[in-house]
Legacy VTK file of the C-alpha trace (Angstrom):
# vtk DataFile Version 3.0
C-alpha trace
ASCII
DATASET POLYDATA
POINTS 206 float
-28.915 9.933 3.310
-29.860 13.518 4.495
-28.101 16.465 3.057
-25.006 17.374 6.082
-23.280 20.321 4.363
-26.495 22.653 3.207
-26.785 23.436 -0.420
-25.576 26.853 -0.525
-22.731 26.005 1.626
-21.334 23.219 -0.129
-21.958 25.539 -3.517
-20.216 28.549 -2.070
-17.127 26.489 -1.126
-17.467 24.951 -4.891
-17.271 28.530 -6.086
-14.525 29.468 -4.186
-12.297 26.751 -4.239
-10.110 25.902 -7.726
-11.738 23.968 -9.814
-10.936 20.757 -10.856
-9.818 19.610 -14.472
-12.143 19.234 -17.454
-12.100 15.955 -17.513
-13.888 15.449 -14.002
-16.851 16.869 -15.485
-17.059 14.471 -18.148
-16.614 11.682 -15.593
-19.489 12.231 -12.916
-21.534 12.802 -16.222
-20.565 9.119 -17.426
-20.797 8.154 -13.775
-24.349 9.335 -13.362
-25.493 7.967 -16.879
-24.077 4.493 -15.998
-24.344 3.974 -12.016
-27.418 3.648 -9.843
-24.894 5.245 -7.032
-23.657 8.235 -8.288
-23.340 10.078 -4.992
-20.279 8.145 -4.137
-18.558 9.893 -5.952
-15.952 12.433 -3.571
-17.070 15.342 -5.818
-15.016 18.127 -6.533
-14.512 19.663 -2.538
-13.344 16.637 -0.738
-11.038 15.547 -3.920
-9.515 18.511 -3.752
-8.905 18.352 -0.315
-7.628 14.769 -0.980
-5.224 16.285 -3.345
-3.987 19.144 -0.909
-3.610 16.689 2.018
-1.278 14.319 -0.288
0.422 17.318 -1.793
1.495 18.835 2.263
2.079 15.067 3.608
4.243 13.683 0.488
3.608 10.679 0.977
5.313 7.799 -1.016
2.587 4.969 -0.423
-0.766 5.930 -0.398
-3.432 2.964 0.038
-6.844 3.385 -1.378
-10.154 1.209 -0.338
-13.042 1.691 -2.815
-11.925 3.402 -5.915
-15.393 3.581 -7.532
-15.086 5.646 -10.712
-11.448 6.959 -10.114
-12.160 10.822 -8.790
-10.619 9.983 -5.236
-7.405 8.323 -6.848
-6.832 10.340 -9.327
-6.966 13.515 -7.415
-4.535 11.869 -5.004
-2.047 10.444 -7.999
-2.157 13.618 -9.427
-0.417 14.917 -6.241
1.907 12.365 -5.431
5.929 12.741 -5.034
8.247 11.584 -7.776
8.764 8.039 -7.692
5.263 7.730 -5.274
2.316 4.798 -5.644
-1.204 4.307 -5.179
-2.372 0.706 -4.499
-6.040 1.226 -5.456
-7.955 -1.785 -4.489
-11.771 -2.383 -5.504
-14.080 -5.258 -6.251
-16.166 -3.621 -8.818
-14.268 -4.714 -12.689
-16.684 -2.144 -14.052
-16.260 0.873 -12.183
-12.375 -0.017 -11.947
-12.602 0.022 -15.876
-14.419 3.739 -15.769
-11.836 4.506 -13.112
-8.473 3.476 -14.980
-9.505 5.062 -18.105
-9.980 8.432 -16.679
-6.179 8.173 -14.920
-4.755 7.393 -18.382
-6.760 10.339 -19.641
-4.995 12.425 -16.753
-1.264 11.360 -17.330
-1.482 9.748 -13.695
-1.894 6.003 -14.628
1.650 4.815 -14.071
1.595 6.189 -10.538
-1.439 3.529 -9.779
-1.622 0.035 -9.280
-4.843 -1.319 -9.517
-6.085 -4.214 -7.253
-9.531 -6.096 -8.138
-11.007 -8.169 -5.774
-12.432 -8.188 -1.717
-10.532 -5.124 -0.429
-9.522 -7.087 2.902
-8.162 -9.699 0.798
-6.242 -7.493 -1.537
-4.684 -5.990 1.504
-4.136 -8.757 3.340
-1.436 -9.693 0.357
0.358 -6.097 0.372
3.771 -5.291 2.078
3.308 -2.039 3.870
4.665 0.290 5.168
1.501 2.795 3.552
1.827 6.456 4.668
-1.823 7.874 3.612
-4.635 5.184 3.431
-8.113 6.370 2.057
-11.464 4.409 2.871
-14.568 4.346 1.086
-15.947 1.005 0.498
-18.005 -1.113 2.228
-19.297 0.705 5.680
-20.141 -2.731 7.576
-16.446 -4.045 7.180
-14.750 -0.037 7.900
-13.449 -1.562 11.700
-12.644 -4.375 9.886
-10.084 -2.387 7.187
-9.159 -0.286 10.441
-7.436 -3.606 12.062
-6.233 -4.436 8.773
-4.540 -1.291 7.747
-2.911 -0.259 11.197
-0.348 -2.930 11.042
0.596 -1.603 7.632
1.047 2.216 8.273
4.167 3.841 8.641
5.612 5.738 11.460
3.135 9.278 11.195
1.118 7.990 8.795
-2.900 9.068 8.640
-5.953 6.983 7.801
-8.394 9.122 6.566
-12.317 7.508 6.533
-15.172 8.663 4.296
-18.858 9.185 5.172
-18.102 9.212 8.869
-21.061 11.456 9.365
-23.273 8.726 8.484
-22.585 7.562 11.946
-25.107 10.275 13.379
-27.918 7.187 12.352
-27.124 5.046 15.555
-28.715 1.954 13.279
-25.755 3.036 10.943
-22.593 0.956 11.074
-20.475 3.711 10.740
-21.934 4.997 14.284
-20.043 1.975 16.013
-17.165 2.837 13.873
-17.012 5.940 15.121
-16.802 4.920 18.618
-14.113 2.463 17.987
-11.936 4.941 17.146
-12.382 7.701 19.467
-12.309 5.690 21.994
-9.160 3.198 21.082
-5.858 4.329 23.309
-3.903 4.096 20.306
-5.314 6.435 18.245
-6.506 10.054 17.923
-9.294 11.481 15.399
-10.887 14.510 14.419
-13.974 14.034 12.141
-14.035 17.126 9.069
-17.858 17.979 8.731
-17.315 17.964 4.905
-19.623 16.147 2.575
-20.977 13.169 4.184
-18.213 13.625 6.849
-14.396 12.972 6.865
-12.418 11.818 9.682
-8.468 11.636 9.979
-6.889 9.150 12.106
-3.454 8.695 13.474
-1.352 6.956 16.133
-0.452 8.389 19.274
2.908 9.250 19.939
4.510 7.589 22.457
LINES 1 207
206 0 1 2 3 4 5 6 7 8 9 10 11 12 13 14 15 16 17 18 19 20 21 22 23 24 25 26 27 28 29 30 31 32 33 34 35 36 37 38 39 40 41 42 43 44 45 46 47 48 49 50 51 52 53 54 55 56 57 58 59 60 61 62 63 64 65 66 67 68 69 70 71 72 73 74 75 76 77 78 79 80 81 82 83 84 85 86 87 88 89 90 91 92 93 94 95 96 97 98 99 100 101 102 103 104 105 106 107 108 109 110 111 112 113 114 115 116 117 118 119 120 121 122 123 124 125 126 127 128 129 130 131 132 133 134 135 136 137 138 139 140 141 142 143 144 145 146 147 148 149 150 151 152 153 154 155 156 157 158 159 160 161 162 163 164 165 166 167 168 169 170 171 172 173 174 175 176 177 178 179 180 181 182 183 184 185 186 187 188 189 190 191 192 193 194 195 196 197 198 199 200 201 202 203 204 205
């Protein structure tokens, strides 16, 4: 995938943006030793905006498709309210391992609950109601986790969707995703030109 945010921008926004713990370094070094994917990693800009958009919204149920190595959840744990969860739900046992090691490691651990398996079949089993619900897995199924997550969010909750600038590829599956939700009546979106693109989604009101 092409570069979206040039170099130097993304860098200058690293620079001036506080960085993240220690121990993120250490994992997207294990990540990038041990994982042909590295880049899906969210890196330390978007999991800090992760972070700030859990700290303003407090929410008490956050739901997270593809947890990868564990920056996105952690970063999002580590913000939480007292008392609030993270359902983390992935299909990779290895990765989930890398992941739930580096939330002990942060003291966020008991705020997550791990699910291994198909994400639409982990979440077809939860109880909702989720007030923040991150995706990043599998970009053929994303409309698919769209239907399956909508019944399940609370009253103002947001989705928010990773790699939505992928969509710019019109062979790229996230390019009919896109459309889908722009142009569903229940929904409205704005699309955050930062990484690989993020886009927040929310009912209506009304």
């Amino acid at each position: 995938m092409p570069d979206y945010v040039p170099e130097e921008v993304e860098g200058y926004a690293e620079a001036h943006s506080t960085p993240p713990l220690a121990l993120f370094d250490r994992l997207a070094a294990e990540t990038r030793a041990t994982q042909s994917s590295p880049q899906m990693m969210v890196g330390p800009i978007e999991g800090t905006l992760l972070r700030f958009l859990v700290a303003m919204t407090r929410p008490r149920r956050v739901l997270e498709i593809g947890v990868f190595t564990g920056w996105s959840s952690i970063e999002m744990a580590r913000a939480l309210p007292p008392g609030g969860t993270l359902v983390a739900c992935d299909v990779n046992e290895e990765t989930t391992a890398i992941a739930r090691r580096y939330a002990e490691e942060a003291g966020v651990a008991d705020r997550i609950e791990y699910h291994l398996g198909p994400a639409l079949e982990s979440v077809a089993t939860l109880e909702g109601p989720f007030d923040l619900v991150f995706l990043d897995a599998v970009k053929d199924e994303y409309v698919d986790y769209l239907e399956a997550v909508l019944p399940k969010l609370a009253a103002g909750g947001t989705i928010l969707a990773d790699n939505t600038l992928f969509g710019m590829r019109d062979d790229h599956p996230l390019a009919r995703f896109n459309e889908v939700v722009r142009d569903d009546p229940r929904l409205e979106c704005v699309l955050l030109p930062i990484r690989e693109g993020l886009t927040l989604i929310r009912r209506r009101a009304g």
